[in-house]
C-alpha positions in Angstrom: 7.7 5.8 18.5 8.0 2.2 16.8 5.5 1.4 14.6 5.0 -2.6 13.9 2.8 -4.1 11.2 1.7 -7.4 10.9 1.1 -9.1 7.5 0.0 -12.7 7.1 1.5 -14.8 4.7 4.2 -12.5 4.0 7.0 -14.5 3.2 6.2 -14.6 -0.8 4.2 -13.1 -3.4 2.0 -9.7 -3.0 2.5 -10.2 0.9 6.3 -10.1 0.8 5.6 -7.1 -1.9 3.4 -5.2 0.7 5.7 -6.4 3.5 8.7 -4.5 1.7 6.7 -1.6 1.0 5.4 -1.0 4.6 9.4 -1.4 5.8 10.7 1.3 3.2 7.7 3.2 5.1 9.7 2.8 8.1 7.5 0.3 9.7 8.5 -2.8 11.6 7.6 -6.0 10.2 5.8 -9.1 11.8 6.4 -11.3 9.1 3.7 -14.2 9.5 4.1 -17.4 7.6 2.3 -21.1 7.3 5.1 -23.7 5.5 7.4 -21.0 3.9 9.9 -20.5 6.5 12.9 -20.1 4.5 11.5 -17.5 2.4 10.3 -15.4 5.8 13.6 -15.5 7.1 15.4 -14.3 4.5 13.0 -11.7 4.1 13.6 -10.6 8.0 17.3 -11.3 7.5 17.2 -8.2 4.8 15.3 -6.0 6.6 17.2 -6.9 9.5 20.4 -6.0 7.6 18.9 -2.9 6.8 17.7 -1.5 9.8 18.2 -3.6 13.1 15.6 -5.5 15.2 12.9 -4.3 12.7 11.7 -7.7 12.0 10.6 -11.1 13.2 9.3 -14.4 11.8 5.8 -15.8 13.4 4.8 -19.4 12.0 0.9 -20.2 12.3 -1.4 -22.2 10.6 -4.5 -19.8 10.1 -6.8 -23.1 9.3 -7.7 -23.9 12.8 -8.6 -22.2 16.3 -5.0 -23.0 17.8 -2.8 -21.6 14.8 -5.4 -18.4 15.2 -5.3 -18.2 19.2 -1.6 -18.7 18.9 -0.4 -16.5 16.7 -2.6 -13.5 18.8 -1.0 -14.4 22.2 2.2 -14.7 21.2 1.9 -11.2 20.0 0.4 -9.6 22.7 2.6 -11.3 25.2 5.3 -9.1 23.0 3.4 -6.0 23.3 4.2 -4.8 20.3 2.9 -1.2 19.2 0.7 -2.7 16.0 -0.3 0.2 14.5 -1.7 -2.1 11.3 -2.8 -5.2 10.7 -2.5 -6.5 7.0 -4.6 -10.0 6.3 -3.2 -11.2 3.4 -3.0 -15.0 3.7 -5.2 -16.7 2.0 -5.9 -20.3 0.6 -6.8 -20.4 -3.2 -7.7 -23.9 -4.6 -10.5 -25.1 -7.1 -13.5 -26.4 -5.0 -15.4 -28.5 -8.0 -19.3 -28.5 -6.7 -19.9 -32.4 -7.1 -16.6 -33.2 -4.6 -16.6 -30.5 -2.4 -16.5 -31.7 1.2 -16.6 -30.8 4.7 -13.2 -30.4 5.7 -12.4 -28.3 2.7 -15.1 -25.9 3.5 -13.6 -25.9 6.8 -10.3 -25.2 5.4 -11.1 -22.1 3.3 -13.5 -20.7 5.5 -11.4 -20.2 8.2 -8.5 -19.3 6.9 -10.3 -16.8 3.9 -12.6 -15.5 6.7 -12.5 -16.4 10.1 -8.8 -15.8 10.9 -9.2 -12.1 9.5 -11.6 -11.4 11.7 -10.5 -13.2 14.9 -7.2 -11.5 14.3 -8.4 -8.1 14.2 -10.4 -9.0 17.3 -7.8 -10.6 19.3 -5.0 -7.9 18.4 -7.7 -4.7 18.8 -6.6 -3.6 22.0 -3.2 -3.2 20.7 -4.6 -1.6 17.2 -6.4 1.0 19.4 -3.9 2.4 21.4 -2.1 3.6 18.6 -5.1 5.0 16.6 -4.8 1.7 14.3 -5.6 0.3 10.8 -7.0 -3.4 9.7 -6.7 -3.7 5.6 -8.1 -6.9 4.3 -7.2 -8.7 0.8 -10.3 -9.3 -0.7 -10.6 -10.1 -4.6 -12.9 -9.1 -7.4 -14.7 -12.3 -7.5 -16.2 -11.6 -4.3 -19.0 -9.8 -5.8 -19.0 -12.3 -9.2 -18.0 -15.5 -8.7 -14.7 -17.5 -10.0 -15.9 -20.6 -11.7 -15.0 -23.6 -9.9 -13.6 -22.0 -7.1 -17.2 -21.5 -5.2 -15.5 -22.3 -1.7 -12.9 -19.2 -2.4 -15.4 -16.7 -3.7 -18.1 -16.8 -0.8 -14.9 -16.6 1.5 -13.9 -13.6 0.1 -17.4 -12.3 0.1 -17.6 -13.1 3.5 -14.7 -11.1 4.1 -16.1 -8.1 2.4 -18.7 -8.0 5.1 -16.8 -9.0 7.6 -14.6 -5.7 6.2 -17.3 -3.5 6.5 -18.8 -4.3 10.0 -15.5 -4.1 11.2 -15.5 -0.7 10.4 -18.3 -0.4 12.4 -17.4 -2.4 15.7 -13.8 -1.5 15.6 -14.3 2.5 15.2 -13.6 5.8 16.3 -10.3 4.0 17.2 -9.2 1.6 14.3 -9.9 2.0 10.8 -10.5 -1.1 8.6 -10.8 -1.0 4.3 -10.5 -3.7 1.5 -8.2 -4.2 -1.1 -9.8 -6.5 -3.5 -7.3 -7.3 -6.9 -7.9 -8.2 -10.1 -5.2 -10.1 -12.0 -1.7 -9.4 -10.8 -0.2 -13.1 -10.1 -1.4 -15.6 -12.2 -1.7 -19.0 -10.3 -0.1 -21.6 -10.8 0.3 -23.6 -14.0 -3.2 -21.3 -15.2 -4.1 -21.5 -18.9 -2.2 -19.6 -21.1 -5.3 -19.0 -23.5 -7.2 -17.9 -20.5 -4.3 -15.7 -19.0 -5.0 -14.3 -23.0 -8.9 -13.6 -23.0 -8.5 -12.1 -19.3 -6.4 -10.0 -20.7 -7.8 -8.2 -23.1 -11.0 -8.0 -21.5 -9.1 -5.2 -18.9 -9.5 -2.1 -19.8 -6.0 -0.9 -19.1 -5.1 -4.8 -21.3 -2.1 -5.7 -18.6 -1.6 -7.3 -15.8 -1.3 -6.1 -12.9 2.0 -5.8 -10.7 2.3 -6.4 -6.5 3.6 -3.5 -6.1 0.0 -1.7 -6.8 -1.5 -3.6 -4.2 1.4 -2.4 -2.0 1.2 0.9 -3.3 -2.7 1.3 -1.9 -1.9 0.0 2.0 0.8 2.7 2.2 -1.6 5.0 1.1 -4.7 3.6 3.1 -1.9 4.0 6.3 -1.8 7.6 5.2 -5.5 8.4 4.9 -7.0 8.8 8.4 -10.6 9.8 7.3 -10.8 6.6 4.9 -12.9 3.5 7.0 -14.9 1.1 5.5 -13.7 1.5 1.9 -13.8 -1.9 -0.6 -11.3 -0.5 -3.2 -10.7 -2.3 -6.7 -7.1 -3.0 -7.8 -8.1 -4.2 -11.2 -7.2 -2.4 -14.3 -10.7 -1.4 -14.6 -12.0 -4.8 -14.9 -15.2 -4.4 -13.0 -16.1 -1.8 -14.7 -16.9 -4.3 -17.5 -19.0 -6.7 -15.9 -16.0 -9.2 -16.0 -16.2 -9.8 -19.9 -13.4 -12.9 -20.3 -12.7 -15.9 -18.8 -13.9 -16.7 -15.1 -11.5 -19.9 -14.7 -8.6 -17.9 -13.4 -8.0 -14.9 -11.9 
């Protein structure tokens, strides 16, 4: 039987890595996207090449009720066998306390944390049919907070509960963990003397790669007795109490 996976903001970065991962895995790809259409396509155009009709392109903006609402129907109109359901887009901007405003908390919050869960919602009669999986991208700062990026970090700590009581609505039927990384991919134009202290404050002194992240939801996929599981991708980070600087990731 075909097995389909859907993975939100796919079309660059650790979701194209995972995306990649799952389709060597022999899964089918829904590859989700917000502006970066070229990019998905291309994506889908190679695994297309590679094995036929194993991918398509979805465009929906996961900041409001509509993008959410439209990117479940469309699927389920489809009816797809989704046998996991990878939440990886996310929106990662500073949020200064003094000028933070309405519509930006309304921004992160529902993409971060609301589109997760309504997503797993919407697509769970699908997910339990075929004895399905929900993995969430998470972050460290969820349990310690990023300076200057308070809007982010409560999202993502959001999202860690939102993980866990998942596991408790959406089970014996669909399994749902966390994958919350450290550094792999530094922002954009970050501080190269922070990118430094971070650095050396991990234990394992690297950063990290996509691929690891990938690595883990293959496994997860693989692990039927695993539910409810927050698990670290961080070089050992944590472990430290987040020595370092808190300005980037």
């Amino acid at each position: 039987m075909e097995k389909w996976a859907l993975v939100t903001g796919a079309a660059k970065r650790i979701g194209c890595a995972i995306s990649q991962q799952l389709h060597q895995e022999g899964y089918n790809i829904i590859i989700h996207f917000g502006q970066s259409s070229d990019e998905a396509q291309a994506l889908a155009n190679q695994f297309n090449q590679h094995r036929p009709n194993s991918a398509l392109c979805l465009q929906a903006n996961l900041d409001n009720e509509t993008g959410i609402a439209k990117l479940i129907d469309t699927i389920m109109h489809k009816q797809l066998p989704v046998t996991l359901l990878v939440n990886n887009a996310s929106s990662f901007s500073p949020s200064a306390f003094e000028h933070t405003r309405f519509e930006q908390c309304q921004t992160t919050l529902t993409t971060n944390l609301v589109a997760p869960y309504l997503l797993a919602q919407g697509l769970f009669p699908l997910l339990k049919q075929h004895q399905g999986l929900v993995i969430n991208l998470l972050d460290i700062h969820a349990k310690r907070p990023l300076k200057h990026h308070g809007l982010y970090s409560i999202s993502k700590a959001g999202l860690e509960m939102a993980t866990l009581s998942l596991a408790q609505e959406m089970g014996p039927n669909v399994r749902v963990n966390g994958i919350a990384p450290g550094a792999i991919l530094w922002p954009n134009n970050s501080d190269k003397a922070a990118q430094s202290e971070i650095i050396q404050a991990i234990p394992l002194a690297r950063l990290g790669q996509s691929e690891d992240i990938a690595n883990l939801v293959c496994f997860l996929a693989k692990a039927p007795y695993i539910s409810g599981q927050i698990i670290a991708v961080d070089g050992g980070r944590s472990a430290t109490g987040f020595k370092g600087a808190e300005t980037i990731k």
